[in-house]
N, C-alpha and C positions, 0 to 999 in steps of 0.2 A: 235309710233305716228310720221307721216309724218310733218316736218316742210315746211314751205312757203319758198319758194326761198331767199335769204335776200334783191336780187333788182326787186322784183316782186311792189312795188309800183315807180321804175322809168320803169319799162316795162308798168306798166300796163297807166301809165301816158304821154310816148313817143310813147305807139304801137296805143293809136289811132289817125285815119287818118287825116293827116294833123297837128299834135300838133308837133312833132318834126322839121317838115318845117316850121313852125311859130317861133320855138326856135331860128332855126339857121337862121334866116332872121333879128332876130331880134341883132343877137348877136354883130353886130358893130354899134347900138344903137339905136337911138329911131325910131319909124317909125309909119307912119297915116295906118292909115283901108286902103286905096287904095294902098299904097305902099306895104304891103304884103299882098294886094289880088294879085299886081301885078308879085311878084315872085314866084308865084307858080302855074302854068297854070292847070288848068282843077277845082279849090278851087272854089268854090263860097260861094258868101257875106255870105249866110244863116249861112251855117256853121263857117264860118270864124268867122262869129259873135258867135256864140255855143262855139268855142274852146276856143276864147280871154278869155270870160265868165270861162269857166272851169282854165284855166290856173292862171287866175288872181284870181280864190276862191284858188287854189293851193301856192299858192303864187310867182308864177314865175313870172307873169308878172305886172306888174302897169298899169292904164290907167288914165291918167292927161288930164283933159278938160281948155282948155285957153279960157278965155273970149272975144273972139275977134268976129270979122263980118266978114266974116261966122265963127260960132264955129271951133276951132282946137282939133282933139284928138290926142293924140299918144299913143303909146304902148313902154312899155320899160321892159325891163328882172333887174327882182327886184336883191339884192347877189345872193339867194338862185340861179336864175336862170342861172345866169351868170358862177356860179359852174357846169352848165352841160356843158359847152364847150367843156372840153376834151371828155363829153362823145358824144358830136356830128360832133365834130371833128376824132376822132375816126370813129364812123360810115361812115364821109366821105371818110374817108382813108377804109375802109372794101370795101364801095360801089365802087370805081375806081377798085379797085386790082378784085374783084368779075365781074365786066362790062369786064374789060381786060382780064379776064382769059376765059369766057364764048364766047367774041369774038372771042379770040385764037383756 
């Protein structure tokens, strides 16, 4: 009998599109729906609103609504989420060495 991979639920939770740009966007703290729609070119709302949704039933992220005029929301990476740093830190360090070698 074939076992599951042991990090197939942070694969299967970072490989889809756009969830891992959202992690690391959020990682120096809190941030509104337009601000990480804004750093990640080609994301739209639709989705962006999809993933927050997923992330935050995951428990990675929090969403905190302020009472003010106009409403404020932001997004924030809960511990748990904050514990994937190295793993996205990581990846960024793979993706530079990967862009530079493929340049080369």
């Amino acid at each position: 009998m074939t076992q599951a991979c042991p990090g197939a639920a942070c694969f299967e939770l970072l490989g889809k599109k756009w969830s891992a740009y959202i992690v690391w966007s959020l990682l120096d703290g809190p941030r509104r729906f337009t601000e990480i729609l804004g750093t990640a070119p080609g994301l739209r709302d639709r989705v962006l609103s999809h993933r927050l949704k997923e992330l935050e039933a995951a428990g990675i992220l929090t969403r905190s609504r302020y009472a003010e005029a106009p409403p404020r929301v932001e997004y924030e990476l809960t511990d748990v989420g904050r514990e994937l740093r190295p793993v996205i830190e990581s990846m960024e360090r793979w993706g530079r060495r990967w862009a530079s070698a493929v340049r080369d």
